[in-house]
C-alpha positions in Angstrom: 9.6 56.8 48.1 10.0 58.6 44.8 8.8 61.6 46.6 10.0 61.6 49.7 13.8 61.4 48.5 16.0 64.7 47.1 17.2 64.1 44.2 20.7 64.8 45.2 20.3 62.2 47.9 19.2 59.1 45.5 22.8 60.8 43.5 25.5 60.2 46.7 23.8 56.9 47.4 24.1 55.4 43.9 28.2 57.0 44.1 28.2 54.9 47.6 27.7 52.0 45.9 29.9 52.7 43.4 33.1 54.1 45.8 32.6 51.8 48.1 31.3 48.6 47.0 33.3 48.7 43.6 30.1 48.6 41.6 29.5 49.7 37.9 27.6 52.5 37.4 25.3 50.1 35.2 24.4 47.9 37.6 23.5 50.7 40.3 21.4 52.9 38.0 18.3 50.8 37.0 17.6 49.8 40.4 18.6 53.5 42.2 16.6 55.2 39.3 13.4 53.4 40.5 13.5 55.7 43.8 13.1 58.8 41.6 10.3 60.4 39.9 9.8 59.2 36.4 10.2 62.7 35.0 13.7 63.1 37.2 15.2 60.0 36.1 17.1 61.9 33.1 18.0 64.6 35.5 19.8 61.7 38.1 21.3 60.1 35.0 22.8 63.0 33.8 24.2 63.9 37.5 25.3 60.5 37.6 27.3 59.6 34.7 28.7 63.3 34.7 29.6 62.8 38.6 31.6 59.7 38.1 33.1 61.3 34.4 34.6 64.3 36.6 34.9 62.5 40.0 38.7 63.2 40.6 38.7 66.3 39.1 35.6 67.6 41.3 37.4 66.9 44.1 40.2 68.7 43.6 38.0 71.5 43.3 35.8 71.3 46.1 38.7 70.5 48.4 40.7 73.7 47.1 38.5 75.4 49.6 38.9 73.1 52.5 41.0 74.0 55.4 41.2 70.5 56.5 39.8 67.3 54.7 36.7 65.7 55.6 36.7 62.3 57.8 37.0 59.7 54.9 34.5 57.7 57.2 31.9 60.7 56.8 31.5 59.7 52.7 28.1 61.8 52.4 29.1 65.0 52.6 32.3 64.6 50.1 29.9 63.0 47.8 27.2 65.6 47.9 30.3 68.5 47.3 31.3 66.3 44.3 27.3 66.3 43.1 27.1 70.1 43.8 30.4 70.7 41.9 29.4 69.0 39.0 26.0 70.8 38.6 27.9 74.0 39.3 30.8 73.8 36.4 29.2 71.3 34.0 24.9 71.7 33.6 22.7 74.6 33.2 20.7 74.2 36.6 20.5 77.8 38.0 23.4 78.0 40.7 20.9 79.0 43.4 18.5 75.7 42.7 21.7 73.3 42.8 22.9 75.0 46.0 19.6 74.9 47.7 18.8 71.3 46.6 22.3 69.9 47.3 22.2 71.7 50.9 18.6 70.2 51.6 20.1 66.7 51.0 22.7 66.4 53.8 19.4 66.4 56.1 18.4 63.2 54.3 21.5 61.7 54.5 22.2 62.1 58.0 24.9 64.8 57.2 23.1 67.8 58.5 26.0 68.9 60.5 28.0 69.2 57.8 25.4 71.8 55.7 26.9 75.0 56.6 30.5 73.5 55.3 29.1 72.2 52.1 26.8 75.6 51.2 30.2 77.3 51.6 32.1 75.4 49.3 29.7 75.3 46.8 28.8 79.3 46.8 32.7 79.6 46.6 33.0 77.2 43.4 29.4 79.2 42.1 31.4 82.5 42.2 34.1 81.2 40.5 32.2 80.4 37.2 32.0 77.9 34.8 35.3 78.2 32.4 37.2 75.0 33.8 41.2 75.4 33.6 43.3 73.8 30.7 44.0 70.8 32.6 40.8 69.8 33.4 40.7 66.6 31.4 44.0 65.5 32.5 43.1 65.7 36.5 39.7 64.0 35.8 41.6 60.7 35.6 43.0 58.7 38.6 46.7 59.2 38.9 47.7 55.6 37.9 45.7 56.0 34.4 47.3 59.4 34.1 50.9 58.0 34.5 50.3 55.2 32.1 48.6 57.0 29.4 51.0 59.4 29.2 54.4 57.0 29.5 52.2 54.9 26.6 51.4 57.9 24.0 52.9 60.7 25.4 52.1 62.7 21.7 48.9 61.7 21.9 47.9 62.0 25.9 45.8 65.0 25.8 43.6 64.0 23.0 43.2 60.7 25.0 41.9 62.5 28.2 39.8 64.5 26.4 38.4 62.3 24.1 37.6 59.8 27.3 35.8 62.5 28.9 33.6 63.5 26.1 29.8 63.1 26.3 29.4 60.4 23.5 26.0 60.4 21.0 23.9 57.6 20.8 25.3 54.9 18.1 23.4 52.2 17.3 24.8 49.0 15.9 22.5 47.3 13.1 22.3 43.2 12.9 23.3 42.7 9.8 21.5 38.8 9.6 18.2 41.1 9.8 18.8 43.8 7.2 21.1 46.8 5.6 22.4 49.7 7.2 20.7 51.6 4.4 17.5 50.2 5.0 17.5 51.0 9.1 17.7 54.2 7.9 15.3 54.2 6.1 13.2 53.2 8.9 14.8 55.6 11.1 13.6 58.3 8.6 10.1 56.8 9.0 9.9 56.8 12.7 10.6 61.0 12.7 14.5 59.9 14.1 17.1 62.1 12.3 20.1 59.8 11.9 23.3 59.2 9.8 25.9 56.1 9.3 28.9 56.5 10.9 32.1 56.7 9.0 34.5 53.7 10.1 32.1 50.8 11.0 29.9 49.4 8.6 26.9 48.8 10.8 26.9 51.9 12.8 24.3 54.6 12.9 24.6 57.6 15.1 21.3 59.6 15.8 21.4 63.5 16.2 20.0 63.2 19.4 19.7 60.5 22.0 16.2 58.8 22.7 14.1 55.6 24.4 15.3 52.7 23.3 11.3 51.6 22.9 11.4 54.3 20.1 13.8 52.8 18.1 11.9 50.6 15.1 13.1 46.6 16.0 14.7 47.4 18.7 12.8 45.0 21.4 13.1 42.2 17.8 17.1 42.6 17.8 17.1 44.3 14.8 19.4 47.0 16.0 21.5 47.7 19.3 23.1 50.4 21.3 26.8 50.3 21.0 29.4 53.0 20.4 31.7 53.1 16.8 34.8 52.1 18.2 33.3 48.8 20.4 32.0 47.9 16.8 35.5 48.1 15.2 37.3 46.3 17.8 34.6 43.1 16.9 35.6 43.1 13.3 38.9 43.7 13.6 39.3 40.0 15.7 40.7 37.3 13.5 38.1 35.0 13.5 37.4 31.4 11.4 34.6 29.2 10.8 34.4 27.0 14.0 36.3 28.5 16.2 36.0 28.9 20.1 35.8 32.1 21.3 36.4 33.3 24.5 34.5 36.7 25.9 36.0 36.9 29.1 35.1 40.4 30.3 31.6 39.7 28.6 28.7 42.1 30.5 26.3 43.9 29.2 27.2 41.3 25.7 27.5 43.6 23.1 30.6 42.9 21.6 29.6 39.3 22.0 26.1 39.6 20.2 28.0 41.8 17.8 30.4 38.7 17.3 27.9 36.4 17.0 26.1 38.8 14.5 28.9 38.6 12.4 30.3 34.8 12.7 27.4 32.3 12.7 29.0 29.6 12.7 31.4 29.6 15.6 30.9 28.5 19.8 31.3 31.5 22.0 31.5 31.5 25.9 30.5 34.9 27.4 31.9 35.6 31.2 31.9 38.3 33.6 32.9 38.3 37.5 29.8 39.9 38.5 27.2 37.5 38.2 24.1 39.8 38.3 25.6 41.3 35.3 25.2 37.9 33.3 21.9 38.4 33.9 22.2 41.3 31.1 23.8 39.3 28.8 21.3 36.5 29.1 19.1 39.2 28.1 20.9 40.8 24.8 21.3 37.1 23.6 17.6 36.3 24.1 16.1 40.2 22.5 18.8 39.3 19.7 17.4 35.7 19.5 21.4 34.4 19.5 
């Protein structure tokens, strides 16, 4: 399967899924990443995460150059402009390999009638080069968040979009009941992985560049976890007592509730989420972490 499937293809199916199913992109990936070569599955991640990241703004590109809209019931070939727009203005794939590859995938996806519309667009948005406008940020949000955010901090709005859309470094959470910050790095520093602790949370390493979680020393123990700075504040910043009940209602994959748990001992905590494949992952953080 891994071979007969364009890459691009597995891409617009996993954004299907997402569009129209209301699916996380995290509960998509592991099983759509299995139809793709071992060696691509960084490649379809990348597209991925940087397709959804830019979604509304990609499409306000591509459909600058449309005289009319596409059918909304012919999803494939929007989602394959959106795929070919992002590898265009955002990665380093040589503009005639993205065209050729995204073009080849309408076959696949029974959108073949629509290649000659979509090689177009795309050679249009190649010629236009890379540099996105000012605004960029701002228009990769849906309208709604775009209205509140700026009502909400309207000094601080651009920074927010930004920020939001920013490709964020690996930070690892250490678990404290196991050992020191200090030491992890240590052991970091052992294992050939350049690291360095982050500056607000106490527990919080970020590595200079992104790896396997099967590299990381302890990982598959529960001696360390993958969790960004600020999800680490937002833990210790919660006013919590000895023998308390604490309610994670929004709980999937668990980190914030392992990192809870981490940090409080001695309290009951119920972890929910509405999806209930997601659980699944939390089950599975609470038994690697041994909580």
């Amino acid at each position: 399967m891994a071979e007969q499937l364009n890459l691009r293809a597995i891409a617009c199916k996993a954004l299907r899924s997402i569009i129209e199913h209301k699916q996380s992109l995290n509960t998509v990936l592991p099983e759509i990443s299995k139809l793709a070569a071992t060696r691509d599955q960084p490649l379809l991640q990348e597209i991925l995460f940087g397709s959804c990241r830019w979604y509304y703004f990609l499409e306000q590109e591509t459909n600058k150059h449309l005289k009319k809209p596409i059918d909304r019931r012919e999803i494939y070939p929007q989602l394959l402009l959106i795929v070919g727009a992002y590898q265009l203005l955002f990665m380093r794939i040589p503009a005639h390999a993205a065209l050729n590859e995204t073009v080849a995938a309408a076959d696949m996806l029974d959108a073949g009638g629509f290649k000659g519309l979509i090689n177009a667009i795309l050679r249009k948005l190649s010629q236009q080069g890379s540099e996105l406008p000012a605004d960029a940020n701002l228009w990769s949000h849906p309208e709604w968040l775009r209205q509140k955010i700026s009502h909400n901090w309207p000094d601080y709005a651009d920074g927010i979009f930004k920020q939001n859309n920013a490709h964020p470094p690996m930070t690892l959470r250490v678990n404290q009941t196991r050992q020191s910050r200090s030491r992890y790095l240590e052991r970091l520093t052992e294992a050939d992985i350049e690291a360095q602790p982050c500056r607000y949370a106490p527990q919080a390493i970020t590595l200079e560049k992104p790896c396997n979680v099967s590299q990381l020393p302890g990982f598959d123990a529960g001696d360390v976890s993958v969790q960004d700075e600020a999800a680490q504040l937002s833990t210790s910043l919660l006013d919590i007592n000895s023998g308390m009940l604490v309610l994670d209602a929004c709980s999937a994959p668990g980190g914030k509730a392992c990192a809870i748990l981490e940090q409080h001992t001695d309290i009951t905590l119920h972890a929910l989420d509405i999806d209930a494949q997601r659980c699944d992952s939390i089950r599975d953080n609470f038994e690697r972490m041994n909580l």
